[in-house]
C-alpha positions in Angstrom: 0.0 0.0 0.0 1.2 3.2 -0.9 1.5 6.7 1.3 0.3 9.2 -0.2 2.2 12.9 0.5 0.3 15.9 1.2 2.2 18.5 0.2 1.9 22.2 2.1 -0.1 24.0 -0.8 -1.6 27.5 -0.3 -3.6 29.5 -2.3 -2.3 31.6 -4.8 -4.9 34.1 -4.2 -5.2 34.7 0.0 -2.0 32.4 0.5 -4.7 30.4 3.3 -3.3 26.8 3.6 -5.8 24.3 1.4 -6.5 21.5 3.5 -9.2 20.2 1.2 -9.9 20.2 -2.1 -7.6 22.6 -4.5 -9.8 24.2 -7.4 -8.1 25.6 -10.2 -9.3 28.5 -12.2 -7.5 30.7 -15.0 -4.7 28.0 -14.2 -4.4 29.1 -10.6 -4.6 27.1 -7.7 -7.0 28.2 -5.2 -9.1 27.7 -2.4 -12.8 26.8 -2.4 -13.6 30.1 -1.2 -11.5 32.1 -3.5 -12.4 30.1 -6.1 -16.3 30.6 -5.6 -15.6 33.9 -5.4 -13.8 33.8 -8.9 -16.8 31.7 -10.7 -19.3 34.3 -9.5 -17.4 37.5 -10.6 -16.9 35.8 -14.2 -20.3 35.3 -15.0 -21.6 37.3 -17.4 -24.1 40.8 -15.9 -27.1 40.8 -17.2 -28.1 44.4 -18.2 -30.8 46.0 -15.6 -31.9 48.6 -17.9 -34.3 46.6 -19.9 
């Protein structure tokens, strides 16, 4: 059986240490918080003047 290695990996964004899950968006590692974050400010804005 093999060990696998967690390797100290931060978040490219906040620098928090990921302890979970690391997302990657625009090729750069970050955490689920940061990377929510990221998701929501890229969607498109709908216009509220119609």
């Amino acid at each position: 059986m093999e060990k696998s290695i967690k390797k100290n990996i931060k978040c490219e964004k906040c620098s928090k240490p990921i302890s979970g899950d690391v997302y990657e968006f625009g090729g750069v590692k970050l955490c689920e918080d940061c990377y929510m974050a990221a998701v929501i400010a890229s969607q498109p804005k709908k216009c509220a003047m119609k």
